[in-house]
PDB file of N, CA, C and O in Angstrom, chain B, residues numbered from 101:
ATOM      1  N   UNK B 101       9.530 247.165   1.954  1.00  0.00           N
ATOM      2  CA  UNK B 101       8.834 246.220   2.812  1.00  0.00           C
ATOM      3  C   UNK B 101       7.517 246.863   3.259  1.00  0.00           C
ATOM      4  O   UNK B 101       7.591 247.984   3.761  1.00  0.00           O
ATOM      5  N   UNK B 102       6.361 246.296   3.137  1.00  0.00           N
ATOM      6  CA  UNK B 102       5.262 246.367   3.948  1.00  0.00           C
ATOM      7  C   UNK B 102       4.796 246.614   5.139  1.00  0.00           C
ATOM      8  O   UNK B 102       4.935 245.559   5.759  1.00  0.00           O
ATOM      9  N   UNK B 103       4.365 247.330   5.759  1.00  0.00           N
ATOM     10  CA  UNK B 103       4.140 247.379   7.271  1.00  0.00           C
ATOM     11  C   UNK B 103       3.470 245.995   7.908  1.00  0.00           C
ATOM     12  O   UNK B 103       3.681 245.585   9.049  1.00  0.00           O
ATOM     13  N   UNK B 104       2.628 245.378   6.927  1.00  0.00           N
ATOM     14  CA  UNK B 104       2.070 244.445   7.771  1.00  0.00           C
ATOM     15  C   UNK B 104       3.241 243.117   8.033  1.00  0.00           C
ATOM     16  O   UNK B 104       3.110 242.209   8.855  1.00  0.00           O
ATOM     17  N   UNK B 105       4.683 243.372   6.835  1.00  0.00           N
ATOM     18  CA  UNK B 105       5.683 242.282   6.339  1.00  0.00           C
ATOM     19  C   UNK B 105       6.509 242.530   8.433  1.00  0.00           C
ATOM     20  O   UNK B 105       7.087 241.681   9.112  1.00  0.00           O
ATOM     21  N   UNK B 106       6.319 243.357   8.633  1.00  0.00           N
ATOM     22  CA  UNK B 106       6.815 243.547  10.010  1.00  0.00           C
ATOM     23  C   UNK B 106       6.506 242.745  11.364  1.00  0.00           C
ATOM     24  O   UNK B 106       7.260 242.260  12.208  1.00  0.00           O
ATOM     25  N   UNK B 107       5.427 242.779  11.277  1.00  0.00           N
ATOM     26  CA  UNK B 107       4.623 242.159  12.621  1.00  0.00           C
ATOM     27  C   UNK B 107       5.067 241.431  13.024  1.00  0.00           C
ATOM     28  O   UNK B 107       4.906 241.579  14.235  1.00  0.00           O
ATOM     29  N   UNK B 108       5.898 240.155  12.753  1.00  0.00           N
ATOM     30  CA  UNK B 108       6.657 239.216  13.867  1.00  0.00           C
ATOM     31  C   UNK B 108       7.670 239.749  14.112  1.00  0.00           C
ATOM     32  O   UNK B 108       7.851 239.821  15.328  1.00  0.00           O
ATOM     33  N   UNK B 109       9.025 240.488  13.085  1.00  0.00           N
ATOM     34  CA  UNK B 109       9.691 241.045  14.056  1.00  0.00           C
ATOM     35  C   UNK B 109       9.308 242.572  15.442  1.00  0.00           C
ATOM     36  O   UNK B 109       9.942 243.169  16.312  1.00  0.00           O
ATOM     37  N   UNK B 110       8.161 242.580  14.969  1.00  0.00           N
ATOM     38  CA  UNK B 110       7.569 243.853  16.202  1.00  0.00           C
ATOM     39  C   UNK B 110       7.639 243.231  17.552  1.00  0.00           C
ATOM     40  O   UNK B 110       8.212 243.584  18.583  1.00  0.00           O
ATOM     41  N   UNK B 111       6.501 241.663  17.098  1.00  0.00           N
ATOM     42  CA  UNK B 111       6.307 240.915  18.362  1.00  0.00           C
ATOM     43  C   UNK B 111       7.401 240.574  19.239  1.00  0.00           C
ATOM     44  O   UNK B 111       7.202 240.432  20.445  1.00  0.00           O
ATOM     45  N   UNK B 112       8.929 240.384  18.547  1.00  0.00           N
ATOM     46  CA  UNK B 112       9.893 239.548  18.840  1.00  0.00           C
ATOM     47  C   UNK B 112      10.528 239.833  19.991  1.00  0.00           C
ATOM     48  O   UNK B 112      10.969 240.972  20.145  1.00  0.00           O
ATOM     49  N   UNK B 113      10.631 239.196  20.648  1.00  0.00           N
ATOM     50  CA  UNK B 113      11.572 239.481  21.907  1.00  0.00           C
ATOM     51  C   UNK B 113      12.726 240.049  22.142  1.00  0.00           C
ATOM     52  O   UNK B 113      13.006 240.781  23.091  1.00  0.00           O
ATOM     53  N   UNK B 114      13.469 239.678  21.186  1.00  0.00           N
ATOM     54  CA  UNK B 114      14.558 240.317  20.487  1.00  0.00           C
ATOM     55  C   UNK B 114      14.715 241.484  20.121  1.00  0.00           C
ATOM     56  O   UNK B 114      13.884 241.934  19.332  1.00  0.00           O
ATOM     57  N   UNK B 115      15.985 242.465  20.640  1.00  0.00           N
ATOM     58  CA  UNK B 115      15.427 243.515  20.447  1.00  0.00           C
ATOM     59  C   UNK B 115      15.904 244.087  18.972  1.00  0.00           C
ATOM     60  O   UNK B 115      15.233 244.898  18.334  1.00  0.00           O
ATOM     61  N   UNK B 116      17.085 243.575  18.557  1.00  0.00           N
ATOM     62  CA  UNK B 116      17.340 243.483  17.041  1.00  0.00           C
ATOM     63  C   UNK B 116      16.562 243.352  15.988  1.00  0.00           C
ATOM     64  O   UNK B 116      16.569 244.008  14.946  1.00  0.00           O
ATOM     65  N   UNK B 117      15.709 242.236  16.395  1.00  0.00           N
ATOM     66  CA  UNK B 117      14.160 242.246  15.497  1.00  0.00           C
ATOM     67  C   UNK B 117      13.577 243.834  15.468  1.00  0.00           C
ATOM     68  O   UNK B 117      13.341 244.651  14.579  1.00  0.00           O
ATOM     69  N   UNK B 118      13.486 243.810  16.845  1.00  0.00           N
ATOM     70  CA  UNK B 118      12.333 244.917  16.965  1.00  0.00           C
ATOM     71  C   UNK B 118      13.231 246.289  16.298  1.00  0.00           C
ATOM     72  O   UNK B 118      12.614 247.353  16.347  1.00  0.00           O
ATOM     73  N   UNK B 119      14.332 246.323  15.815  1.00  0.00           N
ATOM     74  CA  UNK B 119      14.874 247.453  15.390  1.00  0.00           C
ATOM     75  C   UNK B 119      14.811 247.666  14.334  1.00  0.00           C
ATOM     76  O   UNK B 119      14.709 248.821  13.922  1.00  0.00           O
ATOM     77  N   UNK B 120      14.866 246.173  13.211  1.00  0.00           N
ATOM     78  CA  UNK B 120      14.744 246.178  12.345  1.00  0.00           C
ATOM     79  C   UNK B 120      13.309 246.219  11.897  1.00  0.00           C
ATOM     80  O   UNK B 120      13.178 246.322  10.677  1.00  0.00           O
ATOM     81  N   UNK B 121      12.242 246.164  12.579  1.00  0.00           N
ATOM     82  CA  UNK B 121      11.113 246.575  12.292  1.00  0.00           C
ATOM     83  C   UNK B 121      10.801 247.836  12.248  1.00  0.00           C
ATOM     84  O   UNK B 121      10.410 248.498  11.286  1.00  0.00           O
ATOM     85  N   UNK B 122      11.079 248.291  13.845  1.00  0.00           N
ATOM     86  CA  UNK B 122      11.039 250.135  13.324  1.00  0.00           C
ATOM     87  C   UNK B 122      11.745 250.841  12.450  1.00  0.00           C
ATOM     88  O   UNK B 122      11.432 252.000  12.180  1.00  0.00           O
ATOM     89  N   UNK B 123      12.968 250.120  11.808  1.00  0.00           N
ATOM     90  CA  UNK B 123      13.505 250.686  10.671  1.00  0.00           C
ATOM     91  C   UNK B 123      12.419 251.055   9.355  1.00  0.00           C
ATOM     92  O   UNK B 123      12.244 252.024   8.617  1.00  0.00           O
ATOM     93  N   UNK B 124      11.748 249.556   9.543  1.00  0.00           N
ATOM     94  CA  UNK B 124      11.489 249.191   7.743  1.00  0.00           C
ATOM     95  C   UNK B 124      10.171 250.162   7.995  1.00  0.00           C
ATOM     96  O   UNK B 124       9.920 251.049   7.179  1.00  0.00           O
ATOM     97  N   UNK B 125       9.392 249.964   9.092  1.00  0.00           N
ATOM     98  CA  UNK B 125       8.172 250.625   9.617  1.00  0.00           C
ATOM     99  C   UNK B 125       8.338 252.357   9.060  1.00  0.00           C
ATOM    100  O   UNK B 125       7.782 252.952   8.137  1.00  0.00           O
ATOM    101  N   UNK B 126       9.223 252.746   9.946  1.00  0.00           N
ATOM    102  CA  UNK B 126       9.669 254.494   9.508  1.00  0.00           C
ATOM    103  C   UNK B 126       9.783 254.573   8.280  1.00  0.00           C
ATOM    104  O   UNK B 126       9.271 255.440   7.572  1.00  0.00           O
ATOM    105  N   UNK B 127      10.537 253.572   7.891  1.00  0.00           N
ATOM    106  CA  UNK B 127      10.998 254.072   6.281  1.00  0.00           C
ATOM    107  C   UNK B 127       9.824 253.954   5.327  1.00  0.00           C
ATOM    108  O   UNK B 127       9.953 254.549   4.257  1.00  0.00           O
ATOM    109  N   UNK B 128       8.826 253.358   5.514  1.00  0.00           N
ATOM    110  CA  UNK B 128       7.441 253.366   5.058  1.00  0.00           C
ATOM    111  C   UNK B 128       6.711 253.676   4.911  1.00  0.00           C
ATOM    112  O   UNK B 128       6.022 253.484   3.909  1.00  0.00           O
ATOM    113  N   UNK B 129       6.398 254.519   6.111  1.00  0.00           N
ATOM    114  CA  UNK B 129       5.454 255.715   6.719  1.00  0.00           C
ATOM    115  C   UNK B 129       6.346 256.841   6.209  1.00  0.00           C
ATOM    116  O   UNK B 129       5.714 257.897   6.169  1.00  0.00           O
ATOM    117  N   UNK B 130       7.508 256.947   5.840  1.00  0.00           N
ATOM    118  CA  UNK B 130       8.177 257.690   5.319  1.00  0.00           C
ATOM    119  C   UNK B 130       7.750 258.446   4.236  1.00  0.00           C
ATOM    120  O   UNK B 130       7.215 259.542   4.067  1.00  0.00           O
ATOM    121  N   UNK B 131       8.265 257.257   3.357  1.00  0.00           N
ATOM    122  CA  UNK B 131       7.846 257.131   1.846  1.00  0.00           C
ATOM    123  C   UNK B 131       6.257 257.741   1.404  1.00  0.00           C
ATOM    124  O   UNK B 131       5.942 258.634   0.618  1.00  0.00           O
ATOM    125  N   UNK B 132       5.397 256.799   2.312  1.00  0.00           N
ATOM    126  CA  UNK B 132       3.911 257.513   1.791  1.00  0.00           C
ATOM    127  C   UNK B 132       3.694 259.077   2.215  1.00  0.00           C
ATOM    128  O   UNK B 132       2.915 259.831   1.632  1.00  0.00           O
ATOM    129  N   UNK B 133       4.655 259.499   3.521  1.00  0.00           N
ATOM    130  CA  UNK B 133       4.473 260.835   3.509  1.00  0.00           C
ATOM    131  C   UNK B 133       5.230 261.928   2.383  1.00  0.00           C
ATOM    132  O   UNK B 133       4.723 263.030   2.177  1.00  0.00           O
ATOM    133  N   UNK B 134       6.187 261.597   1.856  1.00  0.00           N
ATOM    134  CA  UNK B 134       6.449 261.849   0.906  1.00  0.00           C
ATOM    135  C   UNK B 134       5.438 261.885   0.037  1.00  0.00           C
ATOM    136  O   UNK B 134       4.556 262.741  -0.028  1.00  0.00           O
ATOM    137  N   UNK B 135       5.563 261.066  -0.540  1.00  0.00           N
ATOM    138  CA  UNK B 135       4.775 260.573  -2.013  1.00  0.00           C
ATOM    139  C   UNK B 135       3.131 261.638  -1.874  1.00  0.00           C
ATOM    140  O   UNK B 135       2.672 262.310  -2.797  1.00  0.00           O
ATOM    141  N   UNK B 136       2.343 261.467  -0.049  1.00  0.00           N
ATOM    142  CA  UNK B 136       1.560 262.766  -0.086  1.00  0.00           C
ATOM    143  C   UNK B 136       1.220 264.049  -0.234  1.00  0.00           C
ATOM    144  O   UNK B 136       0.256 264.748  -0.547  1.00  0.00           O
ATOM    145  N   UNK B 137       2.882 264.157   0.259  1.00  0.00           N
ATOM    146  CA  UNK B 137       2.834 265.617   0.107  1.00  0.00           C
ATOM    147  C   UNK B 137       3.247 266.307  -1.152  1.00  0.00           C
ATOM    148  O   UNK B 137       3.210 267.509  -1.413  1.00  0.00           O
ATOM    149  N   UNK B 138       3.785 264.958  -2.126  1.00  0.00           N
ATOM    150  CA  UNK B 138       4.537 265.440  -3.502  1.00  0.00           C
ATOM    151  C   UNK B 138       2.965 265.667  -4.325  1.00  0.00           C
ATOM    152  O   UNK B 138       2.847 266.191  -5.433  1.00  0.00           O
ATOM    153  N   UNK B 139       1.911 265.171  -3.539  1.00  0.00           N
ATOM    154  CA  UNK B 139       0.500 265.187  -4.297  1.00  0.00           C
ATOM    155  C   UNK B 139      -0.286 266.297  -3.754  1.00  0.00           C
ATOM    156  O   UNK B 139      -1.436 266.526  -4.130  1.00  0.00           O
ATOM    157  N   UNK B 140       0.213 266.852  -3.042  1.00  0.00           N
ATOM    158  CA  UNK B 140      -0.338 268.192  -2.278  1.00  0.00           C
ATOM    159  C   UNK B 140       0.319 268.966  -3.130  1.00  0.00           C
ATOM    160  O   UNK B 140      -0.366 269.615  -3.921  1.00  0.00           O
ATOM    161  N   UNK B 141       1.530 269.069  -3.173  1.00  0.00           N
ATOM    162  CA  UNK B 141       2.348 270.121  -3.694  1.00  0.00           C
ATOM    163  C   UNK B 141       1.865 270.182  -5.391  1.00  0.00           C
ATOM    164  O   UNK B 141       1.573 271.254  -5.921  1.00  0.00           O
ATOM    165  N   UNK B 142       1.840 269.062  -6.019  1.00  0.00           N
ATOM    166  CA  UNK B 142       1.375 268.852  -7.336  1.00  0.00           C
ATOM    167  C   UNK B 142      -0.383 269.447  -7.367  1.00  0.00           C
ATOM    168  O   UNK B 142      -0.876 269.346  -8.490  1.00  0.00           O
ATOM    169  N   UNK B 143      -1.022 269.841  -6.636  1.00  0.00           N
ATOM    170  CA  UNK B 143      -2.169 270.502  -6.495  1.00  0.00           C
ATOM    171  C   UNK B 143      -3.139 269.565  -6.141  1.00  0.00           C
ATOM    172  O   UNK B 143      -4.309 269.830  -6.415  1.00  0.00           O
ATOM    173  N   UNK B 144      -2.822 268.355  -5.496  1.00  0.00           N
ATOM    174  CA  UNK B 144      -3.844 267.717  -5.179  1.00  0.00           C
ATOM    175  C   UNK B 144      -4.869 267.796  -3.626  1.00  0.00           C
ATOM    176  O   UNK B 144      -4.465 268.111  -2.507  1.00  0.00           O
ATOM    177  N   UNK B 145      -5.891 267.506  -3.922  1.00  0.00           N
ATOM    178  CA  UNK B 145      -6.515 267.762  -2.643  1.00  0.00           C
ATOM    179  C   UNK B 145      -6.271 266.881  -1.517  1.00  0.00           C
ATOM    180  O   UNK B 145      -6.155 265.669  -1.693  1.00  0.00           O
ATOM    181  N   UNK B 146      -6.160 267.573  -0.038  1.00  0.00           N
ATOM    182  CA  UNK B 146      -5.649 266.647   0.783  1.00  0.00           C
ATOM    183  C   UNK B 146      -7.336 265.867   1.128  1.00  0.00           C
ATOM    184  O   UNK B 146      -8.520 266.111   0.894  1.00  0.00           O
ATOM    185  N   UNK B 147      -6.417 264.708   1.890  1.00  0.00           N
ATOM    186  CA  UNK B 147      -7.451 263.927   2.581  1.00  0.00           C
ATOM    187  C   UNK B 147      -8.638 264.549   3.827  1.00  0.00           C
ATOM    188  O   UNK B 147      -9.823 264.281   4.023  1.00  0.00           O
ATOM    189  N   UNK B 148      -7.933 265.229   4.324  1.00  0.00           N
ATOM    190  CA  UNK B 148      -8.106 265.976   5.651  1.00  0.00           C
ATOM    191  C   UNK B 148      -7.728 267.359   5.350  1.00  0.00           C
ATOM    192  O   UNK B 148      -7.442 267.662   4.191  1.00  0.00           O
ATOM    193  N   UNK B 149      -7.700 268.320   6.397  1.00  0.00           N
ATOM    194  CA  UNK B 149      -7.491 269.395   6.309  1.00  0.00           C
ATOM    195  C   UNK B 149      -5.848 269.633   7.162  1.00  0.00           C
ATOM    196  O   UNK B 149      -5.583 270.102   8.269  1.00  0.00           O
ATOM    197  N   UNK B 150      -5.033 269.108   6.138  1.00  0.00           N
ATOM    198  CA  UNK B 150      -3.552 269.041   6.057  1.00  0.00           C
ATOM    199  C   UNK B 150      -3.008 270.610   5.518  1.00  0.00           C
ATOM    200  O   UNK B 150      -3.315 271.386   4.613  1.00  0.00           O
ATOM    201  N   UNK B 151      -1.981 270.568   6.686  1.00  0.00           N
ATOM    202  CA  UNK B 151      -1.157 272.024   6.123  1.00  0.00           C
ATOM    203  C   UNK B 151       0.025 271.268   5.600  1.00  0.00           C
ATOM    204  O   UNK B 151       0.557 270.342   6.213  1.00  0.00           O
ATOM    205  N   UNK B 152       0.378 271.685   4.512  1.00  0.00           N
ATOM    206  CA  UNK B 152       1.663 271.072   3.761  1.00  0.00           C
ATOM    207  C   UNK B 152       2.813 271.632   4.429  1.00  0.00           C
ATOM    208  O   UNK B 152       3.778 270.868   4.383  1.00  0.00           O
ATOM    209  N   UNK B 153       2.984 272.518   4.923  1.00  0.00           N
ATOM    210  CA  UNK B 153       4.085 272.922   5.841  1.00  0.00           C
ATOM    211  C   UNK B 153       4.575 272.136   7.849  1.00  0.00           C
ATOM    212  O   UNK B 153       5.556 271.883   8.547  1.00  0.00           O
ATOM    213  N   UNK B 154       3.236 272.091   7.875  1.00  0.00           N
ATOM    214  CA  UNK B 154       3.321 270.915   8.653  1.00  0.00           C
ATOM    215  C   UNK B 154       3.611 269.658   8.114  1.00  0.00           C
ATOM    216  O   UNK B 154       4.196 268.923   8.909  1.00  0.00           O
ATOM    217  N   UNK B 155       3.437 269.291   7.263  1.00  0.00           N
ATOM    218  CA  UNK B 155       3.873 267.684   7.150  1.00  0.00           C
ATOM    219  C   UNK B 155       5.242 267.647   6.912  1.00  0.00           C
ATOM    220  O   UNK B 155       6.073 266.882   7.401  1.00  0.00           O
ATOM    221  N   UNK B 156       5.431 268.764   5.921  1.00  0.00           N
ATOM    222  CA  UNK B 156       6.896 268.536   5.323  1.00  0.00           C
ATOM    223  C   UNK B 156       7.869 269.041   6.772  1.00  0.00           C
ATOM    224  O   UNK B 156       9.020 268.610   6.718  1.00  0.00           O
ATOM    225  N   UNK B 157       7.613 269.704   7.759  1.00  0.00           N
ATOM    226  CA  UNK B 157       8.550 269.780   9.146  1.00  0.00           C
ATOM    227  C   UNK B 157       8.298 268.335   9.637  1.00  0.00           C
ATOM    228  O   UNK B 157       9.299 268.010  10.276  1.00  0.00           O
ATOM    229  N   UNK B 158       7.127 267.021   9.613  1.00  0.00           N
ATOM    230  CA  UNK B 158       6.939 265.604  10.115  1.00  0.00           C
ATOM    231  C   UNK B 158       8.244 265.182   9.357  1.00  0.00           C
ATOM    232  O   UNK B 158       9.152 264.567   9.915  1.00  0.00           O
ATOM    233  N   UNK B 159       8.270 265.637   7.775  1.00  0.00           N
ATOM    234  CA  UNK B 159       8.950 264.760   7.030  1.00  0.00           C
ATOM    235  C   UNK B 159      10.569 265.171   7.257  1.00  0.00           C
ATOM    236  O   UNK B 159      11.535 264.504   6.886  1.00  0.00           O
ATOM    237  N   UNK B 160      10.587 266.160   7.804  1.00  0.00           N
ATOM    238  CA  UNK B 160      12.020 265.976   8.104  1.00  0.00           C
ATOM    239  C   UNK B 160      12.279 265.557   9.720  1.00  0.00           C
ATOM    240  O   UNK B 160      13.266 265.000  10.200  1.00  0.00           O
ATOM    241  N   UNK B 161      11.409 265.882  10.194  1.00  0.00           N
ATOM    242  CA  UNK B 161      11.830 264.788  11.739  1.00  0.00           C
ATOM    243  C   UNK B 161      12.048 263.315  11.865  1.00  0.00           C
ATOM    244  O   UNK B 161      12.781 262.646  12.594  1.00  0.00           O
ATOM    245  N   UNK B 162      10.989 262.947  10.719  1.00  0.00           N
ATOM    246  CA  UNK B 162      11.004 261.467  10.197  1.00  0.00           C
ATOM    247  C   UNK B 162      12.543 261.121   9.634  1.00  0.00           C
ATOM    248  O   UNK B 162      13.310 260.229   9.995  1.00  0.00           O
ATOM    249  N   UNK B 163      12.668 261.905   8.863  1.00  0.00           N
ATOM    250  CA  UNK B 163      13.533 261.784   7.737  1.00  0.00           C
ATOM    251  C   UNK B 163      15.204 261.734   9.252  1.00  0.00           C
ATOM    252  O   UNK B 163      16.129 260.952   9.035  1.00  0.00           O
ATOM    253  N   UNK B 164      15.218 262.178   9.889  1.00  0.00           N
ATOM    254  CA  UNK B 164      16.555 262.459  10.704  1.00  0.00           C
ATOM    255  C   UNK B 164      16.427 261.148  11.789  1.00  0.00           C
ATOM    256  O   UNK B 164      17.349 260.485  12.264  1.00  0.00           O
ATOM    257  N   UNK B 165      15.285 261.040  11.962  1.00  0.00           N
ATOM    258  CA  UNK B 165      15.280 259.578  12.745  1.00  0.00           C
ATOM    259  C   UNK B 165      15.695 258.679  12.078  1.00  0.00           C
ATOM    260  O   UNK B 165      16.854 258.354  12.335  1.00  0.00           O
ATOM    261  N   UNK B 166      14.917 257.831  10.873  1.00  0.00           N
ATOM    262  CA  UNK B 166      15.583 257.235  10.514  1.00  0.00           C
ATOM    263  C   UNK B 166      16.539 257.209   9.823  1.00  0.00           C
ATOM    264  O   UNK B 166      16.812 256.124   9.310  1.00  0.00           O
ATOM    265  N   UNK B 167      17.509 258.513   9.513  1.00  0.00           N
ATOM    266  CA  UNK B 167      18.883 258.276   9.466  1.00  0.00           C
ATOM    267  C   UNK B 167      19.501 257.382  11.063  1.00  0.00           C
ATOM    268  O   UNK B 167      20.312 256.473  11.240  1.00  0.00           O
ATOM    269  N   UNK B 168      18.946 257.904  11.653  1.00  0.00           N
ATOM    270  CA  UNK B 168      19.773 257.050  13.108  1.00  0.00           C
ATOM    271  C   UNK B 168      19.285 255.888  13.423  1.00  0.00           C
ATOM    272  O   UNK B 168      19.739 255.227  14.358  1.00  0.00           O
ATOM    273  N   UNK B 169      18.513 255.585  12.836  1.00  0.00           N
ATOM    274  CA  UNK B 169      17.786 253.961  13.087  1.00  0.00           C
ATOM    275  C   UNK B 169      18.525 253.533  12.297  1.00  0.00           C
ATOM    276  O   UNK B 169      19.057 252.499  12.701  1.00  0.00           O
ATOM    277  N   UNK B 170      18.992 253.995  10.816  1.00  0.00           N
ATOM    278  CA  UNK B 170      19.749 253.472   9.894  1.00  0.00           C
ATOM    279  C   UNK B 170      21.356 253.507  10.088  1.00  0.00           C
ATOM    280  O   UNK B 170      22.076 253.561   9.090  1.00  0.00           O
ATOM    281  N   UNK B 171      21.868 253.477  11.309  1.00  0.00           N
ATOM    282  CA  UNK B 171      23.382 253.999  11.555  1.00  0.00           C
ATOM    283  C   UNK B 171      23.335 252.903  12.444  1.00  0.00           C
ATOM    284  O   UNK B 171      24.256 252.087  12.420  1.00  0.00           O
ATOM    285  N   UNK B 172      22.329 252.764  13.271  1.00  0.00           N
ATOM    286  CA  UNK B 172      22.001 251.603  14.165  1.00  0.00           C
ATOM    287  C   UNK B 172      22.181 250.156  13.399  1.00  0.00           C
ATOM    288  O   UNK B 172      22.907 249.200  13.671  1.00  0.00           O
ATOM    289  N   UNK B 173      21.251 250.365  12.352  1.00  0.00           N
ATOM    290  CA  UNK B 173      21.361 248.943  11.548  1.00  0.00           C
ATOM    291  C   UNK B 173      22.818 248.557  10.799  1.00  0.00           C
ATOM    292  O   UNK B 173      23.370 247.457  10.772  1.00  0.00           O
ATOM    293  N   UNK B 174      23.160 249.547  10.331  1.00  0.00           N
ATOM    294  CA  UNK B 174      24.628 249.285  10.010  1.00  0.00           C
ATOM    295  C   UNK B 174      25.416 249.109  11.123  1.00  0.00           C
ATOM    296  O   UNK B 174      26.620 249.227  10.892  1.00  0.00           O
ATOM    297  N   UNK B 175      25.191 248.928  11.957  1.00  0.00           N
ATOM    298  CA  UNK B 175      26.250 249.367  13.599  1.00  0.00           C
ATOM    299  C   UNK B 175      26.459 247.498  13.763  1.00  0.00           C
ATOM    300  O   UNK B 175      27.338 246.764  14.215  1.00  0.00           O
ATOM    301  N   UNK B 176      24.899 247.273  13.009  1.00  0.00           N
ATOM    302  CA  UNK B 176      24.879 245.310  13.341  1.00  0.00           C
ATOM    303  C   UNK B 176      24.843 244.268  12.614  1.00  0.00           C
ATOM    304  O   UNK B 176      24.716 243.067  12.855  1.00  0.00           O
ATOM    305  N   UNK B 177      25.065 245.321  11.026  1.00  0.00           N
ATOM    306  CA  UNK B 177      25.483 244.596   9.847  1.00  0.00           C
ATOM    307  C   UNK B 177      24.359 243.987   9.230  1.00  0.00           C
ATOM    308  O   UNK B 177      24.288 243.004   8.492  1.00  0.00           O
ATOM    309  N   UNK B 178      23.336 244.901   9.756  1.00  0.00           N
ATOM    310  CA  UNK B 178      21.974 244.709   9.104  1.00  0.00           C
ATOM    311  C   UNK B 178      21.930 245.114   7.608  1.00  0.00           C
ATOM    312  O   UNK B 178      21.375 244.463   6.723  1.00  0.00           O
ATOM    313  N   UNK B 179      22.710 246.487   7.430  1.00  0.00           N
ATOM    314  CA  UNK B 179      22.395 247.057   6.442  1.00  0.00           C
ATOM    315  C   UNK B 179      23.993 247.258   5.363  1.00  0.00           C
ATOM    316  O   UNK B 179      24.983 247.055   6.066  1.00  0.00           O
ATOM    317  N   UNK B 180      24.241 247.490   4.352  1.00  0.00           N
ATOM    318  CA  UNK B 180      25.581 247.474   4.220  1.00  0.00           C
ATOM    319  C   UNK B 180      26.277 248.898   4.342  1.00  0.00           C
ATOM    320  O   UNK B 180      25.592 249.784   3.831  1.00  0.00           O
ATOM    321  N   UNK B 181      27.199 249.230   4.768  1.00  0.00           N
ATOM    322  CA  UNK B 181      27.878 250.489   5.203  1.00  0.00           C
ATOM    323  C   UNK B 181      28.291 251.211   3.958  1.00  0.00           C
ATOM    324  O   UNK B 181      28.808 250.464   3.127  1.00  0.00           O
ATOM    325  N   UNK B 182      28.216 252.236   3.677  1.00  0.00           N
ATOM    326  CA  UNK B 182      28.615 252.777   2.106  1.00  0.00           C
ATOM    327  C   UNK B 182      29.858 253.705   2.079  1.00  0.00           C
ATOM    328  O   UNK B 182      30.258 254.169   1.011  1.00  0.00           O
TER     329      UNK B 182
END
């Protein structure tokens, strides 16, 4: 999902919406941090003056949150339980 595919459930009053937005949101911002740093590591030049050791400690703080955003969503049958 898209970050911008989010925006009404962000707005939503609801706070279920809004969970399932910061789910799909994290898992997004996720992904591209990944996918950056797999282009750092592959020798590519960063955008900025990025330490790859810093990102990859973001990417596992990221990475442990939304495991629990994702325990949440299964908790409401958002997601399917495995």
């Amino acid at each position: 999902m898209e970050l911008k595919e989010t925006i009404d459930l962000m707005l939503s009053d609801n706070r279920k919406d809004r969970l399932k937005a910061e789910y799909w949101q994290t898992k997004a911002r996720l992904e591209k941090l990944h996918t950056y740093i797999s282009k750092l590591e592959a020798g590519g030049e960063p955008d900025v003056d990025d330490s790859v050791d810093v990102l990859q400690a973001q990417y596992t703080a990221m990475n442990e949150y939304l495991y629990f955003l994702e325990l949440r969503m299964k908790m409401y049958g958002f997601l399917a339980a495995e």
